[in-house]
C-alpha positions in Angstrom: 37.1 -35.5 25.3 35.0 -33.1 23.7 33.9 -33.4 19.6 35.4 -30.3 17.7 33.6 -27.6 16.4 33.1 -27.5 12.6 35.1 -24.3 12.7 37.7 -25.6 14.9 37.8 -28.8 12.9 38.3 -26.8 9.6 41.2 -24.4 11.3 43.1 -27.6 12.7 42.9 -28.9 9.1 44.2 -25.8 7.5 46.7 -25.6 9.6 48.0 -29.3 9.2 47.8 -28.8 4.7 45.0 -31.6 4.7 43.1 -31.0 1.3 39.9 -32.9 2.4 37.2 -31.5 -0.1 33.8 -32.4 -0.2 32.3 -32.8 -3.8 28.2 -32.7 -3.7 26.0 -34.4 -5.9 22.8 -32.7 -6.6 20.2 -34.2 -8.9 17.2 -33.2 -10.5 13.9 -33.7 -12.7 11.6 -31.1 -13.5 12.3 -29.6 -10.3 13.1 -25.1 -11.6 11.1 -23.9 -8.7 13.5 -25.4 -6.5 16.9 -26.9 -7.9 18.9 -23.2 -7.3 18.4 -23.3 -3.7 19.3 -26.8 -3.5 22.6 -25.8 -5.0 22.7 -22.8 -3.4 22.3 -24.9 0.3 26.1 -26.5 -0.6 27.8 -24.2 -1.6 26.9 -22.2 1.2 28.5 -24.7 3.3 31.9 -22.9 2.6 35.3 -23.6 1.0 34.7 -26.9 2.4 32.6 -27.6 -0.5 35.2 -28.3 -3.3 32.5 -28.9 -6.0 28.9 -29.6 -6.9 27.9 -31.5 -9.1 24.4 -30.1 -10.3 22.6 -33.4 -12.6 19.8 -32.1 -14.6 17.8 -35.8 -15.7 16.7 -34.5 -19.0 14.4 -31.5 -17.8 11.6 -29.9 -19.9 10.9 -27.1 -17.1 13.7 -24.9 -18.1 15.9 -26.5 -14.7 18.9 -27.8 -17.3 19.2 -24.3 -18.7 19.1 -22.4 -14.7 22.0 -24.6 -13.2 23.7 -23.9 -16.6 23.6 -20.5 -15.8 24.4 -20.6 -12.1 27.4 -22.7 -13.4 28.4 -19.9 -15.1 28.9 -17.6 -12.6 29.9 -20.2 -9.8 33.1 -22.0 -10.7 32.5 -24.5 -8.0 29.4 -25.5 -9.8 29.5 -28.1 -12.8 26.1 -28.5 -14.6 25.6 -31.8 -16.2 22.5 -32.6 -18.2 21.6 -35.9 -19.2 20.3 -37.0 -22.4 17.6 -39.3 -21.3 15.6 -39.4 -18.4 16.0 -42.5 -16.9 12.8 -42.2 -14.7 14.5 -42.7 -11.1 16.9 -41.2 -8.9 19.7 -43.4 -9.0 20.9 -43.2 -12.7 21.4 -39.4 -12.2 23.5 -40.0 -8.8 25.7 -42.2 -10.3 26.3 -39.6 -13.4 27.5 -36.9 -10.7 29.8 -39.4 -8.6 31.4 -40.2 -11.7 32.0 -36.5 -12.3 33.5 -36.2 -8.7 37.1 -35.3 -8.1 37.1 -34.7 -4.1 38.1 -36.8 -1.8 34.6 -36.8 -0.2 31.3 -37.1 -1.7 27.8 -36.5 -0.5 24.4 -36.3 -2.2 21.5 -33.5 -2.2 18.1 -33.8 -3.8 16.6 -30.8 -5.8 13.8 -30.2 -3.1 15.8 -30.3 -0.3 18.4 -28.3 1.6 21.8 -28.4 3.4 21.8 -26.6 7.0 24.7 -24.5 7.8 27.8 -26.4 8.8 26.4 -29.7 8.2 29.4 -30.6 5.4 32.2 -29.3 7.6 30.3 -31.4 11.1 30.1 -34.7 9.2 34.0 -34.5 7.5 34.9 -33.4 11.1 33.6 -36.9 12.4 35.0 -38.7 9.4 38.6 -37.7 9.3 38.0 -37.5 13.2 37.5 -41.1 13.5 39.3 -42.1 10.3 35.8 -43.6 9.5 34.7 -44.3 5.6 31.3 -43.3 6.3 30.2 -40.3 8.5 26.3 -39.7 9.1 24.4 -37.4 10.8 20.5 -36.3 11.9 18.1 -35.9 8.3 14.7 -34.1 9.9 11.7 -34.1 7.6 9.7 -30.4 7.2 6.5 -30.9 6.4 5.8 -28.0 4.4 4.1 -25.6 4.2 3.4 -25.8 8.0 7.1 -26.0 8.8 6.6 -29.1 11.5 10.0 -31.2 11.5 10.3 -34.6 12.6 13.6 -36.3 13.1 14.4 -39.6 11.3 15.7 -42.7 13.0 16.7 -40.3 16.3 17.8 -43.1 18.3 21.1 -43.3 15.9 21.8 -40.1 16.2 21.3 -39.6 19.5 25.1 -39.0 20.6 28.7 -38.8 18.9 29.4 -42.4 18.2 31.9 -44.6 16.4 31.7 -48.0 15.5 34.6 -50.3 13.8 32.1 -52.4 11.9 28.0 -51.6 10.8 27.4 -55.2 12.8 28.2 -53.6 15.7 25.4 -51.2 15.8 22.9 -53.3 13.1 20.3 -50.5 13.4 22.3 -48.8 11.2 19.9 -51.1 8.6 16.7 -48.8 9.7 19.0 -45.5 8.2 17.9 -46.3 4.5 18.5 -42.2 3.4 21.8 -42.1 1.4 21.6 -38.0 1.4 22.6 -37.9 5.4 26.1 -39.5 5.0 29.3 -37.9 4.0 30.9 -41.3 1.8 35.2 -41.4 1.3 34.8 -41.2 -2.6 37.5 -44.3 -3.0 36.1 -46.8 -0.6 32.8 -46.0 -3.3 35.2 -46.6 -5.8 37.0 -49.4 -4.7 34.3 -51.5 -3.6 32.0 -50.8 -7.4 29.7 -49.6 -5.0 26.7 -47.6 -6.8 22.8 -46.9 -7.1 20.5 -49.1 -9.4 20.2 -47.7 -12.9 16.9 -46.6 -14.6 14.0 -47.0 -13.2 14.3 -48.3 -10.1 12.5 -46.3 -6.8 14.2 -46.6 -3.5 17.3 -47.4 -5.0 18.8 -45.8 -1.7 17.8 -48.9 -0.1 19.9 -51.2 -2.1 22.8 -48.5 -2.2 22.9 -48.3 1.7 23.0 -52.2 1.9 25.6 -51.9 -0.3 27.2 -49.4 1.5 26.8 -51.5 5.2 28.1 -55.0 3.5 31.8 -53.3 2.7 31.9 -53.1 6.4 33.0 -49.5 6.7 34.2 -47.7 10.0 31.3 -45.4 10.6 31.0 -42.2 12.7 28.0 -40.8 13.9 26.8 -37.1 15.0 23.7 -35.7 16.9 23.6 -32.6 14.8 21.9 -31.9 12.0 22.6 -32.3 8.5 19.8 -32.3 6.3 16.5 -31.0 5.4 14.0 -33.2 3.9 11.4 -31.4 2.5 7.7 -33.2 2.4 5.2 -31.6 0.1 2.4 -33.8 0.3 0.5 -31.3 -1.5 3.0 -30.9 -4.5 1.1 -32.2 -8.3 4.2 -34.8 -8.3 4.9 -36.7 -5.4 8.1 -37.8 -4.1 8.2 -41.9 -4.8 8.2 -42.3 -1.4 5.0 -40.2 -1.0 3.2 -41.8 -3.6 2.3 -44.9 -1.9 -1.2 -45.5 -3.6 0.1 -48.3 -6.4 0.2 -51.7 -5.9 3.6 -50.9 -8.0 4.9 -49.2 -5.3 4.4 -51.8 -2.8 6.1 -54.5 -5.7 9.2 -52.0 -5.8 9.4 -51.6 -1.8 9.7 -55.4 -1.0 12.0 -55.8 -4.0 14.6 -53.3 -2.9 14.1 -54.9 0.8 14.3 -58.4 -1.0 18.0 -56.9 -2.7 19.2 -55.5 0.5 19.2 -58.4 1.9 20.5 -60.9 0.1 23.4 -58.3 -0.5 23.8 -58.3 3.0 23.8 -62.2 3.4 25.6 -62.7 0.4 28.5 -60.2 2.0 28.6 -62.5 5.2 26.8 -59.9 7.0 24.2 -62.4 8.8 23.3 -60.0 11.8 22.9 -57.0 9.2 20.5 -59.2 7.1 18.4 -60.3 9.7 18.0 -57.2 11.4 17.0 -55.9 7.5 14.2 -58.6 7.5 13.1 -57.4 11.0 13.3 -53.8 10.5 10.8 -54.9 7.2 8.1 -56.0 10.0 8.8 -53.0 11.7 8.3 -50.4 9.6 7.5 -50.6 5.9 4.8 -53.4 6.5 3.5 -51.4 9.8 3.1 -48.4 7.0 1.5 -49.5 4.7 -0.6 -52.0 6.8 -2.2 -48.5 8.2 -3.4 -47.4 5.0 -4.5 -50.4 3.7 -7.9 -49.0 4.8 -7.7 -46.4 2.3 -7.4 -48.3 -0.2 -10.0 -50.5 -2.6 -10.5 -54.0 -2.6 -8.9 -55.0 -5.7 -5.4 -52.9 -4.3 -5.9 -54.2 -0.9 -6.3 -58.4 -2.6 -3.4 -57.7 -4.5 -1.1 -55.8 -1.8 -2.2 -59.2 0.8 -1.4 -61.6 -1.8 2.2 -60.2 -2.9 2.9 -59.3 1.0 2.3 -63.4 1.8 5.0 -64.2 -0.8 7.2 -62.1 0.3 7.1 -63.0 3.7 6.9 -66.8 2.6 10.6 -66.4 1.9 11.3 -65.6 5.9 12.7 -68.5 8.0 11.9 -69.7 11.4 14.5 -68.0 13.1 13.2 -64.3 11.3 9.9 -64.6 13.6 11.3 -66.3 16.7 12.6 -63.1 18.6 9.4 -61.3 20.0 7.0 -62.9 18.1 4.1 -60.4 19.4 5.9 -57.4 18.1 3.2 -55.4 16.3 5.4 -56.2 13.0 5.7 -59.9 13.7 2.3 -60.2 14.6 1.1 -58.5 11.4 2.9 -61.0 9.2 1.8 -63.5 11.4 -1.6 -63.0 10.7 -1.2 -62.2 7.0 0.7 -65.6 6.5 -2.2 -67.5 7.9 -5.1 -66.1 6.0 -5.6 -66.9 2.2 -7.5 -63.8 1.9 -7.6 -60.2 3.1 -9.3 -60.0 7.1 -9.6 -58.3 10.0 -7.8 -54.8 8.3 -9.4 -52.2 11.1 -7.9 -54.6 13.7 -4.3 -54.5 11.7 -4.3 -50.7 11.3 -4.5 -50.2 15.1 -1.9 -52.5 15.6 0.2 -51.1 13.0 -0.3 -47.6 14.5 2.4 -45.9 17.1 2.0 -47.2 19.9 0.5 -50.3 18.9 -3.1 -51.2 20.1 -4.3 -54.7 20.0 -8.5 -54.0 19.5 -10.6 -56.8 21.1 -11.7 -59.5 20.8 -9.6 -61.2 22.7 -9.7 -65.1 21.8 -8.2 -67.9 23.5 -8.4 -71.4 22.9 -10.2 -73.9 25.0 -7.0 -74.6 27.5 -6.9 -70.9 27.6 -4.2 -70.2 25.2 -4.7 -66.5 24.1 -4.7 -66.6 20.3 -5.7 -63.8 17.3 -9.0 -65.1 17.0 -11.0 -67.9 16.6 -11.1 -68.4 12.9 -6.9 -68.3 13.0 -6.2 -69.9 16.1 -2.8 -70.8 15.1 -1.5 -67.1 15.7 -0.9 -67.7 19.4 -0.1 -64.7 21.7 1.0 -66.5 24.2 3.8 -64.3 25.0 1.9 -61.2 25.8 1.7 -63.3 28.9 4.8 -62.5 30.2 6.0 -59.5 28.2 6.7 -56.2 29.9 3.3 -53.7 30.7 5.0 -50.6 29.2 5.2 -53.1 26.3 1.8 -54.2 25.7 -0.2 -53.0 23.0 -3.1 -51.8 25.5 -6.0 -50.4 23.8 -7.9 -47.2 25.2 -11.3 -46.2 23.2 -12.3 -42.8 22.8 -15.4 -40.9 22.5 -15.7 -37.1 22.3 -19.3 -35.7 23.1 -19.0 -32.0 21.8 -21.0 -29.5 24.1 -21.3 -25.4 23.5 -18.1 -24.9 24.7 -16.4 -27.8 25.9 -16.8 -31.4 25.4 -17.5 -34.9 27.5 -14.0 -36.8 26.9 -14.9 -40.3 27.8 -12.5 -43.0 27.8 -12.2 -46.8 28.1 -9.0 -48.6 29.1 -9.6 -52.7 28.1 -8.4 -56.1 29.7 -5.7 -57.6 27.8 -5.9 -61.1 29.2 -5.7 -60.3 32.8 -2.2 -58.4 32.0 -4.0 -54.8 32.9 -6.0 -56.7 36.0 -2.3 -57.3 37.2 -0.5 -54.4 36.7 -3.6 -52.2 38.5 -4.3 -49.5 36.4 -5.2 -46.4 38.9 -4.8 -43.1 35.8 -5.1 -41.6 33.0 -2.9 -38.6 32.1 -4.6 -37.0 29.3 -2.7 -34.3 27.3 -3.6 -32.2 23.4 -0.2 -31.7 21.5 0.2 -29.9 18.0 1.1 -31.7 15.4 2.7 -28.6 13.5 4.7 -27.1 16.6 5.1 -29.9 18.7 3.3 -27.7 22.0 0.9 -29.1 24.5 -2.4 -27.2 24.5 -2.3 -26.7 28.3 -1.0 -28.8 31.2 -2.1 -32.6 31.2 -5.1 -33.3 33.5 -5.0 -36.9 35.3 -8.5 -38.7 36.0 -9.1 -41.6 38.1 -9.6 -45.2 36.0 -12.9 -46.4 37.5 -13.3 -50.6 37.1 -16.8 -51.7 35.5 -18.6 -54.4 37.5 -18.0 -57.1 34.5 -14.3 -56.5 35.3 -13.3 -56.1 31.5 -12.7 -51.9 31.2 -11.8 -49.4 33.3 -13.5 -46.1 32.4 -12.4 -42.6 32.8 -14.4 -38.9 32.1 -13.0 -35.4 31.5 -13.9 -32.1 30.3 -11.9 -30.8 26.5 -12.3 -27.1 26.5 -12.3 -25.8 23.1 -11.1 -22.3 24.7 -7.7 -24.1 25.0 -7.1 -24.7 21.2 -5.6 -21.7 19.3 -7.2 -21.2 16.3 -4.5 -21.9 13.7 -0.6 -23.1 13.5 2.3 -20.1 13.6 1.7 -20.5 9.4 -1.7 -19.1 10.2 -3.2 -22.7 9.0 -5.4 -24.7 10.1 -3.7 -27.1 13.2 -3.9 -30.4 14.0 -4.2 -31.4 17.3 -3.3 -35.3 18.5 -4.6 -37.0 21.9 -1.9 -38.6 23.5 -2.2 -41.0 26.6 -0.3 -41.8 29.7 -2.1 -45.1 31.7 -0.3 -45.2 34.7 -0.1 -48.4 37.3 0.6 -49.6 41.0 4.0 -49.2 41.7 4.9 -46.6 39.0 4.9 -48.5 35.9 2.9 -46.8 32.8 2.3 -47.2 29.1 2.1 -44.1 26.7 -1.0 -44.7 24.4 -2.8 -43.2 21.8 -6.8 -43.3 21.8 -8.7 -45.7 19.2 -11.5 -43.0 18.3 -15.0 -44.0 18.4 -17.8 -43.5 16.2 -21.0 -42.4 16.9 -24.2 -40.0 15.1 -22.7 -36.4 15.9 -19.7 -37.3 17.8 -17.2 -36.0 14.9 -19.8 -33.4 13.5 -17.6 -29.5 12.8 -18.7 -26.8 15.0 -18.0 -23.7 15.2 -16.8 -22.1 18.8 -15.3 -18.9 20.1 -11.7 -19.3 21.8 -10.6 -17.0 24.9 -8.9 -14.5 23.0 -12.6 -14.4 21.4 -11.7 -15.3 17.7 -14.3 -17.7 16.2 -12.6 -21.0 15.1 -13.5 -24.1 13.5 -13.3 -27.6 15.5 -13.2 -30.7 13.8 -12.7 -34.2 15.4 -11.8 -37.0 13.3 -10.2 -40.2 13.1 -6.8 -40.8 11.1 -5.5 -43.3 9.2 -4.5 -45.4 12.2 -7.6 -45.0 13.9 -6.8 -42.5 16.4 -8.8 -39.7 17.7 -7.3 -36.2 16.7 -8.6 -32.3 16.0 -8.6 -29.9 13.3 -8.7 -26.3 14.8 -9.3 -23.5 11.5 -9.4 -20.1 11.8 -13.1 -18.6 11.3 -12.9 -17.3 7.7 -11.0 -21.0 6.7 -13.0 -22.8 8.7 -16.1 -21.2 7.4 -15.2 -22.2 3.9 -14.0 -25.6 5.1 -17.4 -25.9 6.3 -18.9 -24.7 2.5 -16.8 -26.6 0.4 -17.6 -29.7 2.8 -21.7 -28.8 2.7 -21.2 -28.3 -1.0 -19.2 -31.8 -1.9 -22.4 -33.6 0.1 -25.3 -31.5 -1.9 -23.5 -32.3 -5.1 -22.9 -36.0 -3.8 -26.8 -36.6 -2.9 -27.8 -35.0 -6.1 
């Protein structure tokens, strides 16, 4: 049986007399240059759209007085401004579902959009299925350069329908409350609603709330919102603006909430898998830019991350215990003070990489290292090669017009030995658009007499990197890794980048369509090796303003 249409959906409603109206909640702060086409986004959804509830949180940019002039002229608009701010999302949210009369509500943030059909796809699921809760795919667009990136895709992957959240308990990873379509009255009848005041990622304790009600939930592959990431914006989003020890207090606290909500509602699966998906992704997060950080930030964040995870039983770490997550709370549990953070970032990073050394303990036990030899990894003995957090290094020796791409694949406590490692399959893709910069090129792995590496050499051609993204930007351009074994079996890697005197110097080079175009290697936050490709005229003034910052710097 094959899902309906939205259209076809809609016409088999009309035709029954089902009155199934969607209200939509959009909020607001400060927000003019944006709010309208927020708005706008619903109610071009259709009739399906009963009403939209446009919250202004107290405004001073002039958005109160634009959706109160849009409301004027769109009767399916009702502007509501309120008298105080209360400094977080979740005040305002709960203003507009108050205000909503349809039978189904959903919720839209200033700076983001609704695509077409994406109302009328997720009711069709949800009266489909008879479901309380309907969701759908949310992509982030990284703006201005347009690149979109799909959250959680592995929920969304197909239609899907499940009785009870426990039955599919990633559903705890889907935090977003903007991505559902809600039945107004199971809100309503359950008293379920967001944290007041100030309160950031009160969609994580309204989504737990949400999941212990045990609603039926459907699920669709398409999409159904766009979530807009201006990392450049003067006021970023809260969960952008990461560089507070505040921030990290208010993430654990709402993770802390959602699961004793979850436990509290009988929900034991739901709650575990909330502690787990904690290892998993927030710590893994913020453990990678821990480097960025300064040492008072980085003593606090370690000392407030081992209470937290103080609070975790025995039965919270004993499923794969050398899951990068796991591992990282391992670690931070058994040191007083803040250590080894380079070797924690890589781990942290996607795919992990587990940097040397490699320590064991006298009966050969592999452990983190010798000052914490209670942090056994032990099971990376036995755990699955396309699993292993295999490190390869790095090292880009820039030439004219090419460059000396030399790699170095490391022993893992004889796991790589055994596996035989024979390739590398080295590819360039854009981060911006997603495309490979040519076809991948595959180099023999070469074993070094000490029997600890296998090396590998090839040529980058910098005649292979256009010169800027379709935005006519500067492009980024990530090394991505493919070790392949006896028998078949490979591991998908990213490179740890090494540094060196000149080896992530800018140059300046001439591409085959002979535009001159600015190369940049450098490392990012996880420690990986990546480009920047500019165009000549922005490169050249990359290449000023960099010169200039150094002069001023040394003088």
């Amino acid at each position: 049986m094959h899902p309906r249409t939205p259209h076809t959906a809609r016409d088999a409603r009309a035709e029954a007399g089902i009155d199934v109206g969607v209200g939509v909640v959009v909020i607001g702060y400060n927000d003019a240059a944006h709010v309208t086409s927020a708005v706008r986004s619903a109610l071009a959804q259709g009739p399906v759209v009963r009403e939209v509830i446009a919250v202004d949180d107290c405004s001073t940019d002039g958005s109160a007085e634009l959706l109160t002039r849009l409301a004027a002229t769109e009767p399916r608009v009702t502007a509501v401004r309120r008298r105080v701010n209360s400094g977080g999302c979740g005040s305002p949210r709960n203003t507009g579902l108050d205000r909503v009369t349809s039978p189904y509500v959903m919720f839209l943030d200033s700076d983001d959009v609704l695509p077409p059909d994406a109302v009328d796809t997720l009711l069709a699921a949800a009266t489909g299925a008879d479901a309380e809760v309907a969701g759908g795919l949310c992509v982030r667009r990284e703006l201005p350069e347009g690149r979109t990136v799909p959250w959680e895709a592995s929920l969304y992957a197909a239609h899907a329908v499940f009785e009870r959240p426990a039955q599919r308990p990633r559903l705890v990873h889907d935090t977003l409350c903007v991505n559902k379509l809600y039945r107004t009255d199971f809100l309503r009848g359950h008293g379920i609603r967001f944290p007041e005041g100030r309160f950031p990622y009160e969609d994580v304790v309204f989504s737990a709330r949400v999941l212990a009600a045990g609603p039926r939930v459907a699920l669709v592959p398409d999409r159904v919102y766009i979530w807009h990431v201006r990392r450049s914006a003067d006021r970023l989003s809260i969960s952008l603006d990461r560089a507070s020890i505040a921030n990290w207090r208010a993430r654990t606290q709402a993770c802390r909430l959602a699961y004793e909500i979850l436990l509290g509602a009988g929900q034991k699966e739901l709650a575990r898998a909330a502690r787990a998906k904690f290892l998993d992704h927030e710590l893994r997060m913020y453990t990678r830019e821990l480097g960025l950080r300064d040492a008072d930030y980085q003593r606090a964040w370690w000392a407030h991350t081992r209470a937290y995870l103080a609070e975790y039983d025995a039965a919270d770490w004993a499923h794969n215990p050398t899951a990068p997550g796991r591992l990282i709370g391992r670690v931070v549990l058994a040191s007083p003070e803040p250590r080894d953070l380079p070797r924690l970032r890589d781990l942290a990073s996607r795919p992990a990489r587990l940097l040397p050394p490699y320590a064991h303990t006298p009966d050969g036990t592999p452990v983190w290292s010798p000052a914490l030899p209670q942090v056994t990894l032990e099971p990376l003995l036995t755990r699955p090669v396309r699993l292993l957090p295999l490190t390869v290094d790095a090292e880009l020796r820039p030439r004219a017009r090419a460059a000396v791409l030399r790699l170095r694949l490391h022993e893992l406590y004889g796991r790589v030995a055994q596996a035989g490692p024979q390739a590398l399959e080295v590819e360039w893709r854009c981060r911006e658009t997603g495309r490979a910069a040519g076809p991948p090129t595959t180099v023999a792995l070469a074993h070094s007499a000490d029997g600890g590496l296998w090396s590998a050499e090839t040529t980058v051609s910098w005649t292979a990197f256009p010169g800027a993204s379709p935005a006519g930007r500067s492009a980024t351009w990530d090394l991505r890794l493919r070790v392949g074994f006896r028998g078949g079996a490979y591991r998908e890697v990213t490179a740890h980048a090494r540094t060196g005197a000149g080896l992530l110097r800018r140059r300046a080079v001439i591409t085959a369509r002979h535009a001159v175009v600015l190369v940049h290697p450098y490392i990012t936050h996880s420690g990986a090796l990546a480009l920047r490709v500019a165009p000549g005229i922005q490169g050249a003034m990359t290449v000023a303003r960099g010169r200039l910052r150094r002069l001023l710097h040394w003088h």
